[in-house]
C-alpha positions as CSV (number, residue, x, y, z in Angstrom):
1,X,-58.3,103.1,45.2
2,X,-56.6,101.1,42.5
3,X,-57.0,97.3,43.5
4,X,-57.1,93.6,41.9
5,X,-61.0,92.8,41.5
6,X,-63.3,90.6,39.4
7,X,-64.2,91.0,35.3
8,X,-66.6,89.4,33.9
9,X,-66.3,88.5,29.8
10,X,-70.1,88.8,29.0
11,X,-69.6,87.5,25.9
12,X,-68.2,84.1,27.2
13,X,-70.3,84.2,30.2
14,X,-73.7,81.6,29.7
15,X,-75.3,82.9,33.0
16,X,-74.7,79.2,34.6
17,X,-74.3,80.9,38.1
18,X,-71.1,78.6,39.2
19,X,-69.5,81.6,39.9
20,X,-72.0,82.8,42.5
21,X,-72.2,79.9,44.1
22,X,-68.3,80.0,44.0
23,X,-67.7,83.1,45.8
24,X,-68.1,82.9,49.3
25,X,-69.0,86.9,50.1
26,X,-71.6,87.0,47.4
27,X,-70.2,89.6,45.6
28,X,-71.9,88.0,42.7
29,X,-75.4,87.6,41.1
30,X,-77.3,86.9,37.9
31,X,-78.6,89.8,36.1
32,X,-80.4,90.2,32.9
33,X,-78.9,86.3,32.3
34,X,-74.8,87.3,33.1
35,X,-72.7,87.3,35.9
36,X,-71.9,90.8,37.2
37,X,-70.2,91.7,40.3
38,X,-73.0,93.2,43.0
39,X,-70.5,95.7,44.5
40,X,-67.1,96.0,44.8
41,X,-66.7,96.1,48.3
42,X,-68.2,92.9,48.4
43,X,-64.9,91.2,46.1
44,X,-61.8,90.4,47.6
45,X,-60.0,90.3,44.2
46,X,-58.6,86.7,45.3
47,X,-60.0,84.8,42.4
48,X,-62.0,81.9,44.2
49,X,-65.0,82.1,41.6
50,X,-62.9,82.0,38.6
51,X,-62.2,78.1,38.8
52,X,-66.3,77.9,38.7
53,X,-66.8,79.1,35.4
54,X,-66.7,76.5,33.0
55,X,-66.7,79.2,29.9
56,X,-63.2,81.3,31.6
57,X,-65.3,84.1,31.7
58,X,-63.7,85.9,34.7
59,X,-60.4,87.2,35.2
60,X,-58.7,89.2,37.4
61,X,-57.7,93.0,36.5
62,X,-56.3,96.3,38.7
63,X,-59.0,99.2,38.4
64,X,-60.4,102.1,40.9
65,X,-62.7,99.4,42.7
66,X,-64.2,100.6,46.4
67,X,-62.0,98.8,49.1
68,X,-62.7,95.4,50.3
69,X,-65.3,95.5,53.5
70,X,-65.1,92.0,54.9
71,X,-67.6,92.9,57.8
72,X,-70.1,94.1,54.9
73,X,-70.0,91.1,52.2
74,X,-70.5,88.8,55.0
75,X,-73.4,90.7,56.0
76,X,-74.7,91.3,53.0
77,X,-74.1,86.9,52.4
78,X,-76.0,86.9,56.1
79,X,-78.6,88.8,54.6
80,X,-78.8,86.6,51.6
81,X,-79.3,83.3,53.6
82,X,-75.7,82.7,53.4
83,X,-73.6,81.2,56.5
84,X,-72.1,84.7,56.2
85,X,-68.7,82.7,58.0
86,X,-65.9,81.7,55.6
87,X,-65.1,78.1,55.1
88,X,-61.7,78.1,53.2
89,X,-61.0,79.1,49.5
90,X,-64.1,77.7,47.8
91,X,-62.1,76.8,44.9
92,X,-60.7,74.5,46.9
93,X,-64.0,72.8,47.5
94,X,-64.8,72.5,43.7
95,X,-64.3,68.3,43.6
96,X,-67.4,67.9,46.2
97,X,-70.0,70.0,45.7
98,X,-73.2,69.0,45.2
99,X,-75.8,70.4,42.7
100,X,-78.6,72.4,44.1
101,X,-77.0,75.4,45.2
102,X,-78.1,78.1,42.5
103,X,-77.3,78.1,38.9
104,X,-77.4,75.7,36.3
105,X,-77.2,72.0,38.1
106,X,-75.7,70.6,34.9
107,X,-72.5,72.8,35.4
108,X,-72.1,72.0,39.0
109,X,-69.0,69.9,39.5
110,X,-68.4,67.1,42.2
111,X,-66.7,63.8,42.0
112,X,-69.1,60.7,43.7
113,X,-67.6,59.1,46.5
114,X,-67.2,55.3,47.0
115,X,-69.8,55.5,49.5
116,X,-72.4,57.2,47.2
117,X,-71.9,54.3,44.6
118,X,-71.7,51.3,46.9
119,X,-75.5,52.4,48.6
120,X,-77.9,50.9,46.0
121,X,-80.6,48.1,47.1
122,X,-79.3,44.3,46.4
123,X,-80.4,43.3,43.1
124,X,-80.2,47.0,41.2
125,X,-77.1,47.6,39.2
126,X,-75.4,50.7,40.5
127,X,-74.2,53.8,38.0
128,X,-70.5,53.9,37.5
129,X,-70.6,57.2,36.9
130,X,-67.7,59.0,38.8
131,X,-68.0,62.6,38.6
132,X,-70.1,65.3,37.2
133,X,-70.8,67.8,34.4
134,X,-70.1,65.6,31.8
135,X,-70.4,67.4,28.5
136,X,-67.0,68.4,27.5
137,X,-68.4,72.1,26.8
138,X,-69.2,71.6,30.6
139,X,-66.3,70.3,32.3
140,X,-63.3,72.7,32.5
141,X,-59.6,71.6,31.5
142,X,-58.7,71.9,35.5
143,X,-61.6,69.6,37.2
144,X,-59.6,67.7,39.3
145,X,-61.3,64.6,38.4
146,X,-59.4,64.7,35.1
147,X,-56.0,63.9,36.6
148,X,-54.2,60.5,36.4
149,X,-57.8,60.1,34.3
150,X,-58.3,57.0,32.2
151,X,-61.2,58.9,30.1
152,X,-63.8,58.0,27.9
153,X,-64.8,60.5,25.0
154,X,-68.2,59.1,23.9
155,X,-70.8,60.1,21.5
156,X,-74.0,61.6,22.9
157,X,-76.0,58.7,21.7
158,X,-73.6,55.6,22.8
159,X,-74.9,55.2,26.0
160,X,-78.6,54.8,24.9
161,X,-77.0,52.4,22.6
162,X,-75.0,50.2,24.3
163,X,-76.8,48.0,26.8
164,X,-73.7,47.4,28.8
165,X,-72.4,51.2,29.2
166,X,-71.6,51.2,32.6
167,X,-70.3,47.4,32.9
168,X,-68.0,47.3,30.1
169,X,-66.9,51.7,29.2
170,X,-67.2,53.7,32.3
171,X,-66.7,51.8,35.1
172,X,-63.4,53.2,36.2
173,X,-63.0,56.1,33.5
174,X,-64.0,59.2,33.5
175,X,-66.5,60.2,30.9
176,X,-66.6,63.3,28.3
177,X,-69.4,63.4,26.4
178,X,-70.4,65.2,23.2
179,X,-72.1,65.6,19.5
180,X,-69.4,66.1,17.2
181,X,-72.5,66.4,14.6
182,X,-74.3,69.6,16.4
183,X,-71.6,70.8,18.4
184,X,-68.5,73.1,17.4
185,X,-65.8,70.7,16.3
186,X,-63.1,74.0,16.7
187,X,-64.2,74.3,20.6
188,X,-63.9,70.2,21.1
189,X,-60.5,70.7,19.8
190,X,-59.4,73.4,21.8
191,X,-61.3,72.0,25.2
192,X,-59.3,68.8,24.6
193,X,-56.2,70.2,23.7
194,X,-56.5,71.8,27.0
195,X,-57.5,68.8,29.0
196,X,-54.7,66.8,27.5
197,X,-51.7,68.9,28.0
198,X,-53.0,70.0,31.3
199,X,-53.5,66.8,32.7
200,X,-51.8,63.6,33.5
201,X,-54.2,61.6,31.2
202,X,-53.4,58.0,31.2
203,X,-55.3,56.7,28.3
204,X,-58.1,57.6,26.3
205,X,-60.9,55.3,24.9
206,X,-63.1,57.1,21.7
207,X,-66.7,55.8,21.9
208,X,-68.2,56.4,18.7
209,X,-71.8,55.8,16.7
210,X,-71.3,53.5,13.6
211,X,-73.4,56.5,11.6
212,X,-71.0,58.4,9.5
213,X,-71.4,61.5,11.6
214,X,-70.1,60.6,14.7
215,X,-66.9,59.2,13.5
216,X,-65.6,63.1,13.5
217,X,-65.0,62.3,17.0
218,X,-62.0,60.4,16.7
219,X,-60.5,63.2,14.2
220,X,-61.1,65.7,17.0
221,X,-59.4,63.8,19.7
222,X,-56.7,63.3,17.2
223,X,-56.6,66.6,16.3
224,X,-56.3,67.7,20.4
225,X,-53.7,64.6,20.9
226,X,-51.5,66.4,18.5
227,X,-52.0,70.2,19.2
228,X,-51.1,68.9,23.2
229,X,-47.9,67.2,22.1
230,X,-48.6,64.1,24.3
231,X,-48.6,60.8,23.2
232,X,-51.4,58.9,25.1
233,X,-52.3,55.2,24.8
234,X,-55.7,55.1,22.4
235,X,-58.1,52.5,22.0
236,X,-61.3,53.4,19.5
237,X,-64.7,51.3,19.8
238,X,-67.7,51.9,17.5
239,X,-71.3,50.5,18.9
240,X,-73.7,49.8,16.7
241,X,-77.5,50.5,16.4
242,X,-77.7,47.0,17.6
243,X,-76.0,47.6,20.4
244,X,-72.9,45.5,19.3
245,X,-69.4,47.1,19.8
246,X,-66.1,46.8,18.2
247,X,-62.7,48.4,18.8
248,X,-59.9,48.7,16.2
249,X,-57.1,50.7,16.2
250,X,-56.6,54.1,16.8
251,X,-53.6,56.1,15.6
252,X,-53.5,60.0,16.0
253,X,-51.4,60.9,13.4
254,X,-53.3,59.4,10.7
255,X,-56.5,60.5,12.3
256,X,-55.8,64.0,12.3
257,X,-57.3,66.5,9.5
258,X,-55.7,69.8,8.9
259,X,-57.7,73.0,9.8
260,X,-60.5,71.0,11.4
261,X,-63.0,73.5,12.5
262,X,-66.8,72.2,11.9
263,X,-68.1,68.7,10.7
């Protein structure tokens, strides 16, 4: 029969596992390092998984696919040391999961409650860390923790570098970080592009190196502030190997370098 069901874009798709740990009949698994669908009985065609994968490697098509067998996926989840019972969509679930669950930890997304981050022994300073992945190749434009965001785009390196990281940058933001040195400049554009016009962002703070190659952070932001069309509040701060900081203004327009691609 002729039916909506799973694709997976193997050339997009990193083998992180999100999206097997995403679907709840397990009609997915890791094979030779990508995502392929274990049989099609086992998909539903609803889609849950596709909110997982932090690459958009999975969409839904209509192709002769084996009917849906409910009763078999959950066995077959049963068998796999699954609940085999269904919970809800799982895509629904994506702001609280844990890590651990199969696949690559770093991509696992889940927002820390206030709970989480008020339990830590008198006298140690707790993390203000809100959320996780945290790489913005991670983190997908539709993690929920990115709206009504106040985020912080930082340099890999700044928080090794400045002692007060937590206290003064990401306590209350929510943090993207990247290497605008080693990483694709095009595909920080893009991501952020994404992120901004899909999301109520409410300001953004650029957390940059003083070295000459992590400046091209702020010219990608700028360069996603404009391709969005928003026009969100902007503070810039540069730390230095010293571990001093200093902010100074930060307009988009000016920022902005045509045909920005890789620095």
């Amino acid at each position: 029969m002729k039916r909506k069901i799973i694709e997976i874009d193997e050339e997009k798709c990193t083998g992180c596992g999100q999206c097997v740990t995403g679907c709840a009949e397990g009609a997915l698994a890791i094979i030779d390092g990508k995502a392929k669908i274990v049989r099609d009985m086992f998909c539903d065609g609803l889609g849950a998984c596709i909110g997982h994968c932090p690459e958009d490697a999975l969409h839904i098509i209509e192709r002769e696919a084996e009917e849906f067998d409910e009763d078999a996926a959950m066995e077959h989840v049963r068998k796999m040391g699954g609940s085999g019972h269904h919970s809800g969509c799982p895509s629904a679930q994506i702001s609280t999961r844990a890590p651990g669950h199969g696949g690559c930890p770093s991509a696992g997304m889940m927002q820390m409650s206030p709970c989480e981050q008020a339990n830590v022994p008198a006298g140690q300073v707790g993390s203000a860390l809100t959320h996780w992945p945290v790489q913005i190749r991670l983190i997908p434009p539709h993690a929920p923790f990115l709206q009504d965001a106040d985020l912080l785009i930082a340099g890999d390196c700044c928080p090794v570098a400045a002692p007060d990281f937590h206290a003064r940058f990401l306590a209350g933001r929510t943090i993207m970080l990247g290497c605008p040195k080693f990483d694709n400049a095009g595909e920080y554009v893009e991501k952020l592009t994404q992120v901004f016009a899909q999301n109520r962002i409410k300001s953004v703070t650029i957390l940059e190196m003083e070295v000459p190659c992590c400046s091209g952070l702020s010219r990608i932001v700028a360069q996603a502030l404009t391709g969005s069309g928003k026009n969100i509040p902007c503070v810039r701060a540069i730390v230095g190997r010293d571990g001093k900081t200093t902010e100074e203004a930060f307009t988009p327009a000016v920022a902005a370098p045509a045909g920005l691609t890789r620095l």
